[in-house]
N, C-alpha and C positions, 0 to 999 in steps of 0.2 A: 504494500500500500504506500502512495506517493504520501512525503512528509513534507510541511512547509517549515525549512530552519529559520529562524530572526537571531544574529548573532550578531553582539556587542563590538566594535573595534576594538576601541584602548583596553588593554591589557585583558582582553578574552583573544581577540587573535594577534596583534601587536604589542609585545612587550616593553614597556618602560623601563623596565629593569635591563636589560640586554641591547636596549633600542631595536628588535629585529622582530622578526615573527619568526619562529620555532618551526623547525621542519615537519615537525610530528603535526603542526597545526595546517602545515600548507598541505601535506597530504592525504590527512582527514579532508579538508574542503573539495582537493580535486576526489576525491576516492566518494564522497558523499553523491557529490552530482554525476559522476560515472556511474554510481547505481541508480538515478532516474528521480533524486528529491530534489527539489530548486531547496538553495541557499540565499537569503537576503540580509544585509546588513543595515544593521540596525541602529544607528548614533545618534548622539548627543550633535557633533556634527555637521556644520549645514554641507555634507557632502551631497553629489547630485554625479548623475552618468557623464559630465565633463567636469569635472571635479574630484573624483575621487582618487581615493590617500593607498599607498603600496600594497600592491600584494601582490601572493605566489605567483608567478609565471605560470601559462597554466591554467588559471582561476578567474573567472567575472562570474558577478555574482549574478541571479536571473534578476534581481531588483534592489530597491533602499528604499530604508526608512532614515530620512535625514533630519539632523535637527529636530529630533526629538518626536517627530510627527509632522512637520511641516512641509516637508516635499517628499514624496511619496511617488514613487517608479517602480514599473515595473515592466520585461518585454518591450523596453527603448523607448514606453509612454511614459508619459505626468501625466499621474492619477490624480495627483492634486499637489497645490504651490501654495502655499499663503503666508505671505510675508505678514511681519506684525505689523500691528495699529499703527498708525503714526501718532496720534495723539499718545496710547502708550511707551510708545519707543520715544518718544521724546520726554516723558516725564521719566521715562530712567537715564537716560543720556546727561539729563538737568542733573540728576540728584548725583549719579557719580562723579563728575566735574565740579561740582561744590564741596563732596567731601574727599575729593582727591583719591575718590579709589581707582584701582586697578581694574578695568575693564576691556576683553578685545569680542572680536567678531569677526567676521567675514562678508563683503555685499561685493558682488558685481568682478568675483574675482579676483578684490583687493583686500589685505588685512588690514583693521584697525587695531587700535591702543589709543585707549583714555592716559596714558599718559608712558611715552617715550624714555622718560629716567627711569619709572621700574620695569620698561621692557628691557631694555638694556641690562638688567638686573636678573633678568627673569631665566625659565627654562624655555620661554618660546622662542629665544633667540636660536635653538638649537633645534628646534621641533618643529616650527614653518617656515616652508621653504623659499615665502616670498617676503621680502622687509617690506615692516609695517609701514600705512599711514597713522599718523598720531598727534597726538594736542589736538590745536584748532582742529585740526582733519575731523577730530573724532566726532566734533559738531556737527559735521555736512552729511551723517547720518542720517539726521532728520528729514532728510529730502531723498536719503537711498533707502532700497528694500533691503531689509533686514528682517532674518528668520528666528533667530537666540539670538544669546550673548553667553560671556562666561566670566565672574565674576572672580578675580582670583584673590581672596580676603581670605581672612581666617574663618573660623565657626560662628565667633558671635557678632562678625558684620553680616555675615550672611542672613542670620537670623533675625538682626535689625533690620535689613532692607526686607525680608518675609512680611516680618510687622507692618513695615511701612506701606507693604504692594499686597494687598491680600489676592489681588487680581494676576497674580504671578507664581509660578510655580519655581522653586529654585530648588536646587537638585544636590546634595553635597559629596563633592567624591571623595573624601575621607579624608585621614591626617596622612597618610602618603603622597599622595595628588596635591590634596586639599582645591579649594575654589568649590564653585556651584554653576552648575547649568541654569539658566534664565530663560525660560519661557513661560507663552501665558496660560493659564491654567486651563482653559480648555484644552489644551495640546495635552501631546504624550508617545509614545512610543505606541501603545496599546490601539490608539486610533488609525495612529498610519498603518499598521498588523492589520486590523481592520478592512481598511480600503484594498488592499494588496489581496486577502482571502477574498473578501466579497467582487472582485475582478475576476480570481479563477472559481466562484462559485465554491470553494472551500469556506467552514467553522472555522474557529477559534480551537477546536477539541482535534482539528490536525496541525497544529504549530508548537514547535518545539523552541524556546526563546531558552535563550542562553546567555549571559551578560555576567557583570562585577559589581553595578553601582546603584545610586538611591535612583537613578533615571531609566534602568532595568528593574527597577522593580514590580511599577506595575504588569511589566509585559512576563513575567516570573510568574508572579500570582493567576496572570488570568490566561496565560497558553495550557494548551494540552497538558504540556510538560514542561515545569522551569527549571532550568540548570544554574546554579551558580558555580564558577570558577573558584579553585583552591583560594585564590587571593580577595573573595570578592570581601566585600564589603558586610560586618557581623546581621545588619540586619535583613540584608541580601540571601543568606546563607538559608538564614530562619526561614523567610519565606519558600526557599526551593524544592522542588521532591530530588532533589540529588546536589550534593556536594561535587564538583570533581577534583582531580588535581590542581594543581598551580600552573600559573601558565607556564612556566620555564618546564614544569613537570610532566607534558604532556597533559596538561590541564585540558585545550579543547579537545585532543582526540579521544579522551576519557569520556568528555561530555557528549561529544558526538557517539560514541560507541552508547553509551547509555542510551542517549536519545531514542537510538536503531533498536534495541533491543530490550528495552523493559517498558513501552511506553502502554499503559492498559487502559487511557481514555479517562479516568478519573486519577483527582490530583489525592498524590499522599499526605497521608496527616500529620507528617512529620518530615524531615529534610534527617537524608541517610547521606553517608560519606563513604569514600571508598574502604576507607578503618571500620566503618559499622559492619556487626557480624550481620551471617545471613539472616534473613526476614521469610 
C-alpha cells in the first residue's frame, strides 16, 4: 500500500551537527521512493520547487510543504501560496526594529536581517548561501511577500512576543538551535499535509510525518504515524508512536524503516524507542 512520507529538513534529514546529511538518510529517501511511496518535505522553510536546500543526488522529492504550510506543491503544481498579511507583517517588522531583535527571512529570492551586526555574529553566516539584505532593507518588507520569519532570541523573548501576537504562532527549536518559527496561527505544517492528501484523494490515516521540532509537532500528532528523531525535541518525542535514532545514528533510516513496517492505522498510546522492549 502507497505511503504518503512529510519529512522535516533540519536535522531529520540534514544534520547541524556534521553540516551534511548522513548517507544512511540519503539512501533511505532514494530506497523509499524506489518502492513506489512519494516523499514530501516538510519545513519551517519558505523553501518552494526553485528554491530548494541540498540533497542526495538521486532524490526530489514528489512535493513540499514550505514555510510551515504556506506554499504547498506538489507534481510541479502550487497547491496553494499565501504570503502573510501585510498589515500583520508589518506590525512585526515595527516591533523587532524597536526592540532591536534579531530577525531574518527570505522574499523574492533575497535574504533579510533585522539587523547586520548580529548576522555577522551569527551561525547564518555559514548556513545561507546568499548575503543578507539588512537594517533599513529589512523595512522594505513591508511592501514584499513574505511567508514566516524566524526569530532568533532566547526562550523568554520568544514568549514575550507570543504574549504580544496572540495572532501568531511561534514555534521554538530548542536550546541547541534555539530561535522560533513565526507564522500566523492559522498556518501549520498539518494544513499544507492537508492540501497535498486531499490533491491525491488520500487521508491523513496514510501519512507518515517525521520531524524534531515544536513546528513538527502538530503534523506528529495528527498523521497516520508520527516519528520523532533521536535528537528531537522532549516534547516532540512524547507526542510520537516511535522514537528513532539520532540523526548522525541512522536516525531517518530507522524512522523510515519503522514507518514501512509497523504502521496499523491507529496512533499508539505511548511513544516507544528503539531501547523499549518488545510490545
Amino acid at each position: 500500500m502507497k505511503k504518503y512520507f512529510f519529512i522535516d529538513y533540519d536535522n531529520t534529514i540534514f544534520s547541524h551537527y556534521t553540516r551534511t546529511i548522513p548517507e544512511s538518510a540519503a539512501d533511505a529517501l532514494r530506497s523509499l521512493q524506489k518502492a513506489g511511496h512519494m516523499v514530501f518535505l516538510a519545513s519551517g522553510r519558505g523553501f518552494s520547487a526553485e528554491l530548494l536546500p541540498d540533497l542526495p543526488a538521486g532524490f526530489t522529492p514528489d512535493g513540499l510543504v514550505g514555510a510551515n504550510g504556506a506554499i504547498v506543491q506538489a507534481e510541479g503544481l502550487t497547491l496553494w501560496e499565501n504570503p502573510m498579511d501585510t498589515g500583520l507583517k508589518s506590525r512585526i517588522i515595527d516591533y523587532v526594529m524597536k526592540r532591536g531583535y534579531f530577525m531574518v527571512t527570505s522574499s523574492e529570492g533575497d535574504f533579510y536581517v533585522s539587523s547586520m551586526e548580529r548576522y555577522n555574529h551569527s551561525l547564518f553566516r555559514t548556513t545561507e548561501p546568499i548575503p543578507p539584505k539588512g537594517d533599513e532593507a529589512f523595512l522594505t518588507l513591508c511592501s514584499k511577500p513574505v511567508f514566516s520569519f524566524f526569530l532568533h532570541e532566547p526562550l523568554e523573548i520568544i514568549e514575550e512576543m507570543q504574549r504580544d501576537f496572540p495572532d501568531l504562532k511561534l514555534f521554538y527549536m530548542g536550546g541547541e538551535l534555539g530561535g522560533a518559527d513565526v507564522i500566523p496561527a492559522e498556518n501549520g505544517k498539518v494544513k499544507g499535509i492537508e492540501r497535498i492528501l486531499a490533491h491525491y484523494g488520500a487521508s491523513i490515516s496514510d501519512a507518515v510525518a517525521i520531524g524534531d521540532s515544536m513546528n513538527d509537532l502538530e503534523m506528529i500528532r495528527a498523521a497516520g504515524i508520527g516519528i520523532a528523531i533521536g535528537n528531537a525535541m522532549p516534547e516532540v518525542k512524547k507526542a510520537a508512536d516511535y522514537v528513532a535514532k539520532a540523526i548522525d545514528d541512522g536516525g531517518l533510516a530507522d524512522a523510515i524503516s519503522y514507518g514501512l513496517t509497523h504502521y496499523s492505522g491507529e496512533k499508539a498510546s505511548e511513544a516507544i524507542s528503539p531501547d523499549s522492549p518488545p510490545q
